[in-house]
VMD Tcl script that builds the backbone (N, CA, C; Angstrom):
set m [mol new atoms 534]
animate dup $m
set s [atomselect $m all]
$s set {name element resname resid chain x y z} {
  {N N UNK 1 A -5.433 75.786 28.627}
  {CA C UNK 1 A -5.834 76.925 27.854}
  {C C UNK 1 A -6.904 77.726 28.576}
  {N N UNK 2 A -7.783 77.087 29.421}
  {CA C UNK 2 A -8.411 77.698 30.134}
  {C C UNK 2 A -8.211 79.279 31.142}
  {N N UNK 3 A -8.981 80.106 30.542}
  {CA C UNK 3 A -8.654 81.273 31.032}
  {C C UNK 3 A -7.286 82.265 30.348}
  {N N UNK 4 A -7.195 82.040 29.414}
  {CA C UNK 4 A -6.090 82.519 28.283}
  {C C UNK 4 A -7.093 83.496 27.562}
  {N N UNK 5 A -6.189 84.386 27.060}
  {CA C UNK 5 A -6.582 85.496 26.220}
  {C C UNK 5 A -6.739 84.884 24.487}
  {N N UNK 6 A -7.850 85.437 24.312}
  {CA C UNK 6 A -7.835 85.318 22.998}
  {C C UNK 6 A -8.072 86.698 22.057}
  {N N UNK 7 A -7.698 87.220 20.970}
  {CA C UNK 7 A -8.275 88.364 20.438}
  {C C UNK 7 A -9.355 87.334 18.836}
  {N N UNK 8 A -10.640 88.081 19.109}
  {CA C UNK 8 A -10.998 87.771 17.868}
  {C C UNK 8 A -11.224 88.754 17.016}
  {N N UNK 9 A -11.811 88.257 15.830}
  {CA C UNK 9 A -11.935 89.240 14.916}
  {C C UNK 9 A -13.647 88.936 13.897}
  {N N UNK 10 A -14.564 89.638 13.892}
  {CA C UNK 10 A -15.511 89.297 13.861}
  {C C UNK 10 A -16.035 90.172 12.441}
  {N N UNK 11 A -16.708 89.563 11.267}
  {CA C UNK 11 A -16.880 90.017 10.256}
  {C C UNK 11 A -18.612 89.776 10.282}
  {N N UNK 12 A -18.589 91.206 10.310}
  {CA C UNK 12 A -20.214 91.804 9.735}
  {C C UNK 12 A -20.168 91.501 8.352}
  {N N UNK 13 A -21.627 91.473 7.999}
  {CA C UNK 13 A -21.664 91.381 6.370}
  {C C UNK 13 A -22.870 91.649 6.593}
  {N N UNK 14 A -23.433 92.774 6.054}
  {CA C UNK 14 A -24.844 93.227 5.813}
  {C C UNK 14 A -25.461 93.044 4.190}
  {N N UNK 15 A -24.395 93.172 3.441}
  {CA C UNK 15 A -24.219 92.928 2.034}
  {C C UNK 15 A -23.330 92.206 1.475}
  {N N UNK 16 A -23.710 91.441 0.682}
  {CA C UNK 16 A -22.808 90.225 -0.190}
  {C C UNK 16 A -21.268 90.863 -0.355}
  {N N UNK 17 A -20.408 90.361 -0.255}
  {CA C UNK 17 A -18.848 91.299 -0.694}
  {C C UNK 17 A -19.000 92.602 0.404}
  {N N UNK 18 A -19.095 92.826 1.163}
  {CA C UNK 18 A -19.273 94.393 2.080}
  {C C UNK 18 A -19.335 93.632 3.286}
  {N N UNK 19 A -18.105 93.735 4.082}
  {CA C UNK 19 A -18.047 93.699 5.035}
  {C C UNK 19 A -17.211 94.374 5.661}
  {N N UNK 20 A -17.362 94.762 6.922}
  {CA C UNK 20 A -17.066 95.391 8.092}
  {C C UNK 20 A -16.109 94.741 9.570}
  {N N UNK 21 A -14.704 94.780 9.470}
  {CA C UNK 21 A -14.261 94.095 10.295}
  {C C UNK 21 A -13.957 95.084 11.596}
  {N N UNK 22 A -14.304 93.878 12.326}
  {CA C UNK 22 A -14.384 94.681 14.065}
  {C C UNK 22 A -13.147 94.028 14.951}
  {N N UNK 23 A -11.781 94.587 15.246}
  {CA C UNK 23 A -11.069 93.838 15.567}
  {C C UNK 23 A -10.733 94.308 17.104}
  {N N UNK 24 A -10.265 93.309 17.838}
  {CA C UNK 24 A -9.768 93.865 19.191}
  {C C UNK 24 A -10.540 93.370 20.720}
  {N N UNK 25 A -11.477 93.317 20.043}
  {CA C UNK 25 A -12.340 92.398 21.464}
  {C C UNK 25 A -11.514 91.160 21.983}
  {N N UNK 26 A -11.617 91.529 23.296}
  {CA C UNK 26 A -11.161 90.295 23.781}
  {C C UNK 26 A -11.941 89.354 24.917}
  {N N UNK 27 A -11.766 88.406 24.069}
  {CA C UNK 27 A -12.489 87.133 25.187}
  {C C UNK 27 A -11.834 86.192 25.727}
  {N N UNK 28 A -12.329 84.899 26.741}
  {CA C UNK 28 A -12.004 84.305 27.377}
  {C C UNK 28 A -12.112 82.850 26.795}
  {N N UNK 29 A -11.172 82.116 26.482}
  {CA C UNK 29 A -11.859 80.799 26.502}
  {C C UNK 29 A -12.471 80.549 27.050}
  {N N UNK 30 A -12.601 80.497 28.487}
  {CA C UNK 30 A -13.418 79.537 29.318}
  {C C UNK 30 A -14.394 80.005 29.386}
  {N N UNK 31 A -14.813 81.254 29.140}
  {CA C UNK 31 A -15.634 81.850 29.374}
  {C C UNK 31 A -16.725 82.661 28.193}
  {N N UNK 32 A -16.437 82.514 26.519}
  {CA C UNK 32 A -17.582 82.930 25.867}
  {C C UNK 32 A -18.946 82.361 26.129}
  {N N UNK 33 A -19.572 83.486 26.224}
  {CA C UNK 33 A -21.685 83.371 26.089}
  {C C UNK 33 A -22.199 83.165 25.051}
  {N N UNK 34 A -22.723 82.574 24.660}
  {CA C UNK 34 A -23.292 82.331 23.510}
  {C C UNK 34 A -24.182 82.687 23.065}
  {N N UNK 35 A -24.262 83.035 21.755}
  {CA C UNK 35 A -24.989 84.079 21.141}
  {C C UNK 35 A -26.431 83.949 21.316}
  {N N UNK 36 A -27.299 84.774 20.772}
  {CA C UNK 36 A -28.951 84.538 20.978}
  {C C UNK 36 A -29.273 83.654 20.306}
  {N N UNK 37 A -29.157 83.385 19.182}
  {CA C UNK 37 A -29.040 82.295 17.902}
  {C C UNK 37 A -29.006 80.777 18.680}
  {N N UNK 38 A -28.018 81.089 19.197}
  {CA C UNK 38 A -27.638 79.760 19.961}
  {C C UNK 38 A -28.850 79.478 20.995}
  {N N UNK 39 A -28.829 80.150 21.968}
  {CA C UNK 39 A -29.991 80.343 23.110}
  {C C UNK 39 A -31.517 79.984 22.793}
  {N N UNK 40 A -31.643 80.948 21.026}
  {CA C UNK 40 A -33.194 80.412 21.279}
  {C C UNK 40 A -33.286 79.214 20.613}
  {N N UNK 41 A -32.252 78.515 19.991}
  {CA C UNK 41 A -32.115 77.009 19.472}
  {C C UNK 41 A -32.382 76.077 20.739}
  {N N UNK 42 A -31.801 76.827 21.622}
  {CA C UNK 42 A -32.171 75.929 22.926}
  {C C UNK 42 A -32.947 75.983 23.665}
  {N N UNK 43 A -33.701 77.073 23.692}
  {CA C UNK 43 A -35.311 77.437 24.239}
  {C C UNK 43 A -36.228 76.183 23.192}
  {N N UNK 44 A -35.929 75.854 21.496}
  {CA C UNK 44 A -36.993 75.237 20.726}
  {C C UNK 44 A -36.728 74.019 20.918}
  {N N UNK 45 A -35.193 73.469 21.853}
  {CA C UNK 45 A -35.230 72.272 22.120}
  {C C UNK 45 A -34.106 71.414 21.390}
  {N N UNK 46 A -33.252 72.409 20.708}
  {CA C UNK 46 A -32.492 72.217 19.900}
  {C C UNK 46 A -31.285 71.371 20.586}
  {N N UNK 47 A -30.446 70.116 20.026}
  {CA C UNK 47 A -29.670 70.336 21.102}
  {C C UNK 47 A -28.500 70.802 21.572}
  {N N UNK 48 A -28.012 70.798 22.539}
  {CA C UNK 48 A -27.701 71.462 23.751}
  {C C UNK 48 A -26.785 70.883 24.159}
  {N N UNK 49 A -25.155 71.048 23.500}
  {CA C UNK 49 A -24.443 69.933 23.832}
  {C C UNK 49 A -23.114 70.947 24.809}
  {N N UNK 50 A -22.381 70.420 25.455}
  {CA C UNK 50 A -21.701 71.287 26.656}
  {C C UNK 50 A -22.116 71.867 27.531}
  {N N UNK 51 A -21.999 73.767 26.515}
  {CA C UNK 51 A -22.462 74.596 27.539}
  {C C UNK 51 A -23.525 74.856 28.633}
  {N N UNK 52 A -22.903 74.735 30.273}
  {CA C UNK 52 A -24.390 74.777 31.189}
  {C C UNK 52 A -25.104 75.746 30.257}
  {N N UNK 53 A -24.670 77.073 30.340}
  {CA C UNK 53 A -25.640 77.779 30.068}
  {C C UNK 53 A -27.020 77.826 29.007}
  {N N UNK 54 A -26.530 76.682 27.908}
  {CA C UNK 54 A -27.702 76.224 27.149}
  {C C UNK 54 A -28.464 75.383 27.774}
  {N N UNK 55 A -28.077 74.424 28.567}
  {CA C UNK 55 A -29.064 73.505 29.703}
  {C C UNK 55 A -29.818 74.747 30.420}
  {N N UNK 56 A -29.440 75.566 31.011}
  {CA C UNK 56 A -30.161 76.534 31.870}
  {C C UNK 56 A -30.990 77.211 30.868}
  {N N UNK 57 A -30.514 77.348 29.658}
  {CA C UNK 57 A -31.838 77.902 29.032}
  {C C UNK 57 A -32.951 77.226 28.681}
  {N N UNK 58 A -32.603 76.478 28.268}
  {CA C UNK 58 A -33.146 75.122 27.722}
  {C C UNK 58 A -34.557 74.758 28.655}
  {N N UNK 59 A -33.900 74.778 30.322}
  {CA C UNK 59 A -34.726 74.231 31.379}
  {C C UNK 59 A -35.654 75.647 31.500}
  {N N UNK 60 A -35.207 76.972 31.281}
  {CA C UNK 60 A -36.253 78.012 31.865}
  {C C UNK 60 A -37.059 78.066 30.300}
  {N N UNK 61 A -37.059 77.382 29.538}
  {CA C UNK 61 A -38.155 77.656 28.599}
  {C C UNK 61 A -39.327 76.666 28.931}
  {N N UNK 62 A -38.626 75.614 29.130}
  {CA C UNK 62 A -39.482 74.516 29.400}
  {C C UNK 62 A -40.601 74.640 30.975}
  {N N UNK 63 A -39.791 75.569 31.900}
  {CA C UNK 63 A -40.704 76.058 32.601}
  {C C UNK 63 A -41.730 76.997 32.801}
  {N N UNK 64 A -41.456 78.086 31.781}
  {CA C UNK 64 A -42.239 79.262 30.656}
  {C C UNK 64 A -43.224 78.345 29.776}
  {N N UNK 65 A -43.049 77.263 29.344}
  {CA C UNK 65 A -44.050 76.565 28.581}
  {C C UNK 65 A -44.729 75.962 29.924}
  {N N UNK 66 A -44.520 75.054 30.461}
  {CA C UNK 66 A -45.493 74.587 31.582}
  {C C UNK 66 A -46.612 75.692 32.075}
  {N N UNK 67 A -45.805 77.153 32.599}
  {CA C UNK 67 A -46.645 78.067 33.311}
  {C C UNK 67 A -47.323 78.595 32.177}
  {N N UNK 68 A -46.952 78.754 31.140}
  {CA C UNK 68 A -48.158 79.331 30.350}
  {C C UNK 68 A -48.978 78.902 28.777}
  {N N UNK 69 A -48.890 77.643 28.491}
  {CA C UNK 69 A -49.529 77.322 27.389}
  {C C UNK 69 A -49.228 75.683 27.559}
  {N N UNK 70 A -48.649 75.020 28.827}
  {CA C UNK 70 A -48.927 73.568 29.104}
  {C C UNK 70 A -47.956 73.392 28.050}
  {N N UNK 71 A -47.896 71.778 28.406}
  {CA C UNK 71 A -46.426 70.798 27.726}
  {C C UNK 71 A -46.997 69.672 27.569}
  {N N UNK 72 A -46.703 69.146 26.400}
  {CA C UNK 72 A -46.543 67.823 25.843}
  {C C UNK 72 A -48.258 67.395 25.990}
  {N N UNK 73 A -49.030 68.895 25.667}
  {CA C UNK 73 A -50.455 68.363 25.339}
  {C C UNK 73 A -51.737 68.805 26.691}
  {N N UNK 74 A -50.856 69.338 27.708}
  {CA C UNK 74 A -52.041 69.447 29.282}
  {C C UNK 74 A -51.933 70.577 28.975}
  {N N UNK 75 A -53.160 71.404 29.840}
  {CA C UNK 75 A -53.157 72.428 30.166}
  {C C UNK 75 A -51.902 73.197 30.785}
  {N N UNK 76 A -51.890 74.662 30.765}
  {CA C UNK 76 A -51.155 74.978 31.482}
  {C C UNK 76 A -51.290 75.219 32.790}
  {N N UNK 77 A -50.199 74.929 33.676}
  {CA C UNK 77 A -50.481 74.884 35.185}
  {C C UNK 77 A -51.129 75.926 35.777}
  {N N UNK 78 A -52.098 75.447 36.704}
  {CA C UNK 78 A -52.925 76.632 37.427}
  {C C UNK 78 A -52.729 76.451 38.554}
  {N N UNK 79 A -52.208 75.166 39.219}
  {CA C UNK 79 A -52.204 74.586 40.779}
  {C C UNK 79 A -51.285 75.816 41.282}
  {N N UNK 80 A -51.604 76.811 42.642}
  {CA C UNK 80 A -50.635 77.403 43.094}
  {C C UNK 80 A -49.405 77.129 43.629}
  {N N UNK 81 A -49.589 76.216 43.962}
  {CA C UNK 81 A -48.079 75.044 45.100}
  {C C UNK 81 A -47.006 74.965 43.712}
  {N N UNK 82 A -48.071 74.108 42.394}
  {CA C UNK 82 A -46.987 74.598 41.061}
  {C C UNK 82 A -46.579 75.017 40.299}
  {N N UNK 83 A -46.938 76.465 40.560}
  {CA C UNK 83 A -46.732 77.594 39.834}
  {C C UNK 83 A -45.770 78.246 41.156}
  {N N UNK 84 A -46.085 78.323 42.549}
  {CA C UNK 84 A -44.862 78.809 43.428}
  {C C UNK 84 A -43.418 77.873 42.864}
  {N N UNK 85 A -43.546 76.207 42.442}
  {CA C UNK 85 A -42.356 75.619 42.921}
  {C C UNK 85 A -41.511 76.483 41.141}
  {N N UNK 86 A -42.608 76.531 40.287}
  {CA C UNK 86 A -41.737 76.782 38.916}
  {C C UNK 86 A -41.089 77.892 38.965}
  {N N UNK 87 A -41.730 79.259 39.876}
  {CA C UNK 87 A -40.913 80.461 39.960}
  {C C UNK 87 A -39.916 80.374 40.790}
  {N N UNK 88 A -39.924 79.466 41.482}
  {CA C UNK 88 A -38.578 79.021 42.355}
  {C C UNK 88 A -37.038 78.597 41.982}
  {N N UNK 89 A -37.865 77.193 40.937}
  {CA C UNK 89 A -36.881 76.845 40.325}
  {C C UNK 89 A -36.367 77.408 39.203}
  {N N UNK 90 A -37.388 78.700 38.234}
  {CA C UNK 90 A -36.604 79.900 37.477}
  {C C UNK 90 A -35.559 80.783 38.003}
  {N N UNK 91 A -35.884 81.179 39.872}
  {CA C UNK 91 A -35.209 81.919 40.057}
  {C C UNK 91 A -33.751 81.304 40.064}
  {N N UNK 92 A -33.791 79.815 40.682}
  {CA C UNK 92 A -32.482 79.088 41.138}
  {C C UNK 92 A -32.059 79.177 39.792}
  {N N UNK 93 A -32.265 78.627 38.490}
  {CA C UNK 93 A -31.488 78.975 37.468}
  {C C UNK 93 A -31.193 79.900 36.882}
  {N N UNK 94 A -31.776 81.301 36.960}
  {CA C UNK 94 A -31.529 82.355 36.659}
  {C C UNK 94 A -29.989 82.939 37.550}
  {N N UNK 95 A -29.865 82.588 38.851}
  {CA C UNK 95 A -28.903 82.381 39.871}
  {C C UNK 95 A -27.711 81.390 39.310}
  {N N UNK 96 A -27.929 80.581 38.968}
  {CA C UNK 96 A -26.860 80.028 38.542}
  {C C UNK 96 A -26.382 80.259 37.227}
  {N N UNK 97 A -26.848 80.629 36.267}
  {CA C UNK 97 A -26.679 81.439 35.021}
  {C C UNK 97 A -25.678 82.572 35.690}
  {N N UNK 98 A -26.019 83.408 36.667}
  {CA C UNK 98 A -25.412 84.841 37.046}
  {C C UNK 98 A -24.443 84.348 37.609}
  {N N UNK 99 A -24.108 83.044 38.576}
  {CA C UNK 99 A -23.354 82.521 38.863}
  {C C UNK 99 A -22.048 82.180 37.971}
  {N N UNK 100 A -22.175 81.698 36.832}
  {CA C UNK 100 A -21.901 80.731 36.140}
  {C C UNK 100 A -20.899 81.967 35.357}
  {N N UNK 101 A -21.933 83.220 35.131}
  {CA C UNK 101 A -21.063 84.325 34.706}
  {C C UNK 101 A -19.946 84.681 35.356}
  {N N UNK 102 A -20.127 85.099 36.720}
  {CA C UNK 102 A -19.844 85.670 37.673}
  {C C UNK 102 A -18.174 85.100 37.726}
  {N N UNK 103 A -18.169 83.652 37.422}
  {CA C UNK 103 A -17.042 83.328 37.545}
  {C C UNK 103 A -16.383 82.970 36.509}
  {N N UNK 104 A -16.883 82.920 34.880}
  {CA C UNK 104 A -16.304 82.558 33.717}
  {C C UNK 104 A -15.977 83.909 33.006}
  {N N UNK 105 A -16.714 85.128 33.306}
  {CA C UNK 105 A -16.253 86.394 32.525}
  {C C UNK 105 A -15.793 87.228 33.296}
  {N N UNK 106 A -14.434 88.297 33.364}
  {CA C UNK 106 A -14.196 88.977 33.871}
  {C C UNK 106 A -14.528 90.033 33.764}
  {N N UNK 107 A -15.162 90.926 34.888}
  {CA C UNK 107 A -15.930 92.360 34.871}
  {C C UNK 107 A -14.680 93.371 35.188}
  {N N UNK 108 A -15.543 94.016 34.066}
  {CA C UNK 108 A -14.354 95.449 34.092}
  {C C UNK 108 A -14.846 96.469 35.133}
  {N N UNK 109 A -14.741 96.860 35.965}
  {CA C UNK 109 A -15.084 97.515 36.757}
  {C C UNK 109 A -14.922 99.161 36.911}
  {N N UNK 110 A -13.605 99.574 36.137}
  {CA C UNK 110 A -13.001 100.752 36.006}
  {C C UNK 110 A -13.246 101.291 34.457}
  {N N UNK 111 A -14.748 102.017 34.455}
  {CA C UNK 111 A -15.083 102.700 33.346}
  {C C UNK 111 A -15.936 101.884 32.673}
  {N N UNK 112 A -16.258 100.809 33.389}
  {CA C UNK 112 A -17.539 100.374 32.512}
  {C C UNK 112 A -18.875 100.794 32.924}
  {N N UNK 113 A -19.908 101.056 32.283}
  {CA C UNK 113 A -20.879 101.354 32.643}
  {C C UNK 113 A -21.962 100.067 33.235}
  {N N UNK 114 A -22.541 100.654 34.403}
  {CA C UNK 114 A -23.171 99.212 35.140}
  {C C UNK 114 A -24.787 98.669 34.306}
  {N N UNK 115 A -24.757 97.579 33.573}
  {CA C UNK 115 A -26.056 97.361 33.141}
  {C C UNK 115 A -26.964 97.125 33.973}
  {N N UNK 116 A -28.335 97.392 33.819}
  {CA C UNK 116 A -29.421 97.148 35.068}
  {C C UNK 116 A -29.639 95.766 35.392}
  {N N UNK 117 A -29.556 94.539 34.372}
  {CA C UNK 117 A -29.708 93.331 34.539}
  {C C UNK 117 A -28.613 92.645 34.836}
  {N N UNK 118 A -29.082 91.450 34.915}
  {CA C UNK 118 A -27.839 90.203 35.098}
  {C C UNK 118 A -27.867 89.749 33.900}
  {N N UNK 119 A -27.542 88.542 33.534}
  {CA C UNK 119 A -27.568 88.001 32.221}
  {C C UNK 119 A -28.486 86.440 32.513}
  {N N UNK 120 A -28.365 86.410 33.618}
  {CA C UNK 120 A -29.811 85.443 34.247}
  {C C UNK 120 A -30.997 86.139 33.802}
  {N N UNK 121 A -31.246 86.749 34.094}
  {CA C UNK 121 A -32.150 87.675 33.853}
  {C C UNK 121 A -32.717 88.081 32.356}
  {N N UNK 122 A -31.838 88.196 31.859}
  {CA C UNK 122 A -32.212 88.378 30.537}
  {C C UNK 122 A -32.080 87.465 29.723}
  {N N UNK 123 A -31.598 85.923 29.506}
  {CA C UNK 123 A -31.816 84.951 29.532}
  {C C UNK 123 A -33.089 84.433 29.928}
  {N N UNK 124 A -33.711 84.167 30.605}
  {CA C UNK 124 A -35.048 84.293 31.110}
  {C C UNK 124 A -36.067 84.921 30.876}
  {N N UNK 125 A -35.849 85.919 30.502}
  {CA C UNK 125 A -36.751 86.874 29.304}
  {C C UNK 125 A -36.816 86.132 28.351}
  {N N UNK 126 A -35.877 86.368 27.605}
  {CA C UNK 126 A -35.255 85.178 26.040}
  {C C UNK 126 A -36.375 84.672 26.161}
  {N N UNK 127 A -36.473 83.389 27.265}
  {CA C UNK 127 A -36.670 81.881 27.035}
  {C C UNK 127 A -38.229 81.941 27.211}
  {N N UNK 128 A -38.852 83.162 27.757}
  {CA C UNK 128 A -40.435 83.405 27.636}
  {C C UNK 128 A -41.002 83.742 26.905}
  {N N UNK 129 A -40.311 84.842 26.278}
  {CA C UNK 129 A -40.674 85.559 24.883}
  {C C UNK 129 A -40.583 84.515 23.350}
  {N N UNK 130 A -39.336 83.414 23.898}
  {CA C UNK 130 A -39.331 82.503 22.720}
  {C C UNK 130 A -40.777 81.189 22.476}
  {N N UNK 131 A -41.303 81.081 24.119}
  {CA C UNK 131 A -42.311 80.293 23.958}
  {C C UNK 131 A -43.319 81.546 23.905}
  {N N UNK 132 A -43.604 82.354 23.925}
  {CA C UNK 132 A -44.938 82.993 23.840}
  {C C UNK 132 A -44.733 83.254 22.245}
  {N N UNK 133 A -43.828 83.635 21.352}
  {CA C UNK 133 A -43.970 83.838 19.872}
  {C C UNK 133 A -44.159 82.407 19.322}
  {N N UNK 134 A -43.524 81.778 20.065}
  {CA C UNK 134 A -43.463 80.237 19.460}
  {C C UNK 134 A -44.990 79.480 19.344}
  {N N UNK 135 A -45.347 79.992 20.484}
  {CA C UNK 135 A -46.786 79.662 20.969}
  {C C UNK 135 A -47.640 80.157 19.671}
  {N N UNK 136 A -47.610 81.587 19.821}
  {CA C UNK 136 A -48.299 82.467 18.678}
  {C C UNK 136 A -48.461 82.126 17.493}
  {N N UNK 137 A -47.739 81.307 16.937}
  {CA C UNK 137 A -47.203 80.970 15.841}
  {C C UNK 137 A -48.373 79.439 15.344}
  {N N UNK 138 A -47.988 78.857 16.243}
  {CA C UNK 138 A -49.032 77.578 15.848}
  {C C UNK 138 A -49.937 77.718 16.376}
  {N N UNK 139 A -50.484 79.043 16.697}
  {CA C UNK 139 A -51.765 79.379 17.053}
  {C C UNK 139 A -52.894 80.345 16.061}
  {N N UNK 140 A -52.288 81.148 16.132}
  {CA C UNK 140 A -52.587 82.682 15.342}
  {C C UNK 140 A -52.607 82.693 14.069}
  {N N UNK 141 A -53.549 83.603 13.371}
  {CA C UNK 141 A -53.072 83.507 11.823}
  {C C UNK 141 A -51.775 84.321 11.580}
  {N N UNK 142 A -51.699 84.389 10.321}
  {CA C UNK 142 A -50.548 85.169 9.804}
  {C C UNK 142 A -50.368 86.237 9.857}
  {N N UNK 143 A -51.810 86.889 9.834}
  {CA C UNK 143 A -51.733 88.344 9.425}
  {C C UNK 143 A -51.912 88.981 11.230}
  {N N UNK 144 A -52.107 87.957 12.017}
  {CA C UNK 144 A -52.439 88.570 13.326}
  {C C UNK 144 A -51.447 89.066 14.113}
  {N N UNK 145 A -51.811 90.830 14.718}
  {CA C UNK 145 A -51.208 91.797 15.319}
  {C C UNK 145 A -49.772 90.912 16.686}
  {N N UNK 146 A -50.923 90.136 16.979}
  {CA C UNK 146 A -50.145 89.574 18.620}
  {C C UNK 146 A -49.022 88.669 17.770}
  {N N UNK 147 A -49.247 87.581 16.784}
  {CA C UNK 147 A -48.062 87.173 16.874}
  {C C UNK 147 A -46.886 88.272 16.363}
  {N N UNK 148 A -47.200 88.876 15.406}
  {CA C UNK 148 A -46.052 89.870 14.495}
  {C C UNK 148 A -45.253 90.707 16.049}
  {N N UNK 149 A -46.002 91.004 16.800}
  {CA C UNK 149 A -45.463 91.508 18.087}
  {C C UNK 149 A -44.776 90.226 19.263}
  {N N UNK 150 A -45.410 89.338 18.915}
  {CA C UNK 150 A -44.424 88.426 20.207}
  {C C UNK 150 A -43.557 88.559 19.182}
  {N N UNK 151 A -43.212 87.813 17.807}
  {CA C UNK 151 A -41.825 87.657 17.475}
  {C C UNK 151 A -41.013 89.336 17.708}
  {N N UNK 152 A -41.619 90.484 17.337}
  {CA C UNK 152 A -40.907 91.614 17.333}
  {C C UNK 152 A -39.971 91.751 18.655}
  {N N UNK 153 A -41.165 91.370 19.973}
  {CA C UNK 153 A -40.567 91.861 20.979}
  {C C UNK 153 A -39.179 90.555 21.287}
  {N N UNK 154 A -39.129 89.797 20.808}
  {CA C UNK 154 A -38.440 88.297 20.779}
  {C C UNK 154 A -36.912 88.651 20.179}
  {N N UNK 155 A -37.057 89.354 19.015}
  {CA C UNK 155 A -36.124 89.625 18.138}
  {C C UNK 155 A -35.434 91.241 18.911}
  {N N UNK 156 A -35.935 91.618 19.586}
  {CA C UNK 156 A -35.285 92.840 20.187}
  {C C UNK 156 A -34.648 92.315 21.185}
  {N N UNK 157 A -35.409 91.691 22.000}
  {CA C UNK 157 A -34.582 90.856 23.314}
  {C C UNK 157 A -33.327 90.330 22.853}
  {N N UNK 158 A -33.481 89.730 21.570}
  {CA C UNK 158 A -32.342 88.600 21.159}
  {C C UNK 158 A -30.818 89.593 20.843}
  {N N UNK 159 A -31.340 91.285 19.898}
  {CA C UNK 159 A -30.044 92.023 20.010}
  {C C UNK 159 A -29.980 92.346 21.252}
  {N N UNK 160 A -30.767 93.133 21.940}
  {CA C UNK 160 A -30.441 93.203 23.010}
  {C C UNK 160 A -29.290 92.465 23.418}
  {N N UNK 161 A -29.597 91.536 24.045}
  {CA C UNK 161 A -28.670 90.322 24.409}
  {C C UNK 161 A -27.654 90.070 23.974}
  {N N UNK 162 A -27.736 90.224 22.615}
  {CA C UNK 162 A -26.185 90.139 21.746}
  {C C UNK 162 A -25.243 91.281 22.310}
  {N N UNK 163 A -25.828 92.675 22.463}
  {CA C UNK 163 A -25.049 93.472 22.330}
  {C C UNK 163 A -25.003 93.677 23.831}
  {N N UNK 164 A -25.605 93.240 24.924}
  {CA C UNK 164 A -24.949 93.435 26.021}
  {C C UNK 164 A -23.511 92.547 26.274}
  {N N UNK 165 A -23.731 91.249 25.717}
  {CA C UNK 165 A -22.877 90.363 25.180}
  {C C UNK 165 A -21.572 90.979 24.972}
  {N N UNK 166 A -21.640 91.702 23.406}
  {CA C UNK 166 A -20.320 92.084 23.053}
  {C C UNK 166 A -19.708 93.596 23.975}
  {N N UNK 167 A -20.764 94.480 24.781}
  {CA C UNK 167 A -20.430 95.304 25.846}
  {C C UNK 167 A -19.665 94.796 26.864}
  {N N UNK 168 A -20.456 93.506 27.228}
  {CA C UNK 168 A -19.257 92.795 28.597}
  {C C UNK 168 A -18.152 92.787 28.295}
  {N N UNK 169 A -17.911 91.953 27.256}
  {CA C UNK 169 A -16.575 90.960 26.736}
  {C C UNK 169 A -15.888 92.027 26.466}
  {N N UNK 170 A -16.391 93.275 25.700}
  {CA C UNK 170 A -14.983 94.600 25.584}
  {C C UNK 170 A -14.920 95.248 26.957}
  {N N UNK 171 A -15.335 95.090 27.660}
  {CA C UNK 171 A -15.158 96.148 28.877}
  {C C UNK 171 A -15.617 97.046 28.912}
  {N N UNK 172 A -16.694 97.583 28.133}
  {CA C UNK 172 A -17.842 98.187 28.179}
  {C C UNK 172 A -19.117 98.759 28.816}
  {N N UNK 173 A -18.924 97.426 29.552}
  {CA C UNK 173 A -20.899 97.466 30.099}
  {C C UNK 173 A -19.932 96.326 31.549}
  {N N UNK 174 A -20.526 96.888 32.274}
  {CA C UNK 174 A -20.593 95.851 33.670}
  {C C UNK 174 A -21.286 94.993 33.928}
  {N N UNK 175 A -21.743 93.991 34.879}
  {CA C UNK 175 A -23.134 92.978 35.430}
  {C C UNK 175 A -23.258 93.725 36.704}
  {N N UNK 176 A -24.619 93.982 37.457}
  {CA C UNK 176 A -24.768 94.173 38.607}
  {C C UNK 176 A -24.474 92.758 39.317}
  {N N UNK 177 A -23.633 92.431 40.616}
  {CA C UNK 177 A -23.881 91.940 41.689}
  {C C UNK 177 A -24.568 91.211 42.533}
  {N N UNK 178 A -25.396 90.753 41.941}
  {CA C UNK 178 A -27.104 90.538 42.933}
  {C C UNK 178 A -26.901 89.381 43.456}
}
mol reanalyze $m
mol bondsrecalc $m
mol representation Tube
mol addrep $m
């Protein structure tokens, strides 16, 4: 079945009984991304069963927590040698995320418009923005400006993401190359 066409059909519901059907997209078995929902379940540690791409998220949050608010109780890293090796090993998974695309979704090339990112890339955003609100959160009071803004900027990333998502998969939106 791998690599077979599928058509789905995807029901909005903004209101109880009111929904909105979107039909015609087509995806890949082998190849659906998984939603933001999914992603930042796996940035909080949620688990993470199959898809690489939730391991790859999974691992760049956990390296977003090391570099900036420490893990499992230490400080966060200040040593330069390990703060070079963590941006290293973000970039290698951010690379294999684009990788991972590169060969499970097919790019439309003829009339799609080219997005500026990869989906490494914005994945990786995700997984920083999910520990810095996350952070905020068991930090900050309630009423405070910074957290209401990490989650804001968190929750934009996350459509974002969705909807570059459903741009790929229709033939819509392109990936740059990199």
């Amino acid at each position: 079945m791998a690599g077979s066409e599928t058509s789905q059909t995807v029901v909005v519901a903004a209101v109880p009984d009111a929904s909105q059907r979107v039909t015609g997209v087509k995806t890949y078995v082998s190849g659906i991304l998984p939603s933001s929902d999914l992603l930042l379940r796996a940035c909080r540690g949620h688990r993470v069963v199959g898809d690489p791409l939730m391991w790859f998220t999974r691992d760049l949050a956990v390296l977003h927590e090391r570099r900036l608010i420490g893990r499992g109780g230490s400080e966060p890293t200040r040593d330069p040698a390990t703060l070079t090796e963590i941006e290293r090993r973000r970039s290698e998974l951010v690379m294999a995320i684009d990788d991972w695309v590169s060969r499970s979704i097919p790019q439309h090339r003829l009339g799609a418009t080219l997005h500026t990112e990869t989906i490494g890339s914005v994945i990786d955003r995700i997984a920083e923005a999910s520990v810095r609100a996350h952070h905020a959160l068991m930090t900050l009071d309630a009423g405070d400006e910074v957290l209401h803004g990490a989650w804001h900027h968190l929750a934009e990333l996350a459509d974002a993401y969705d909807d570059l998502v459903t741009d790929v998969l229709a033939g819509r939106r392109r990936l740059p190359a990199w």
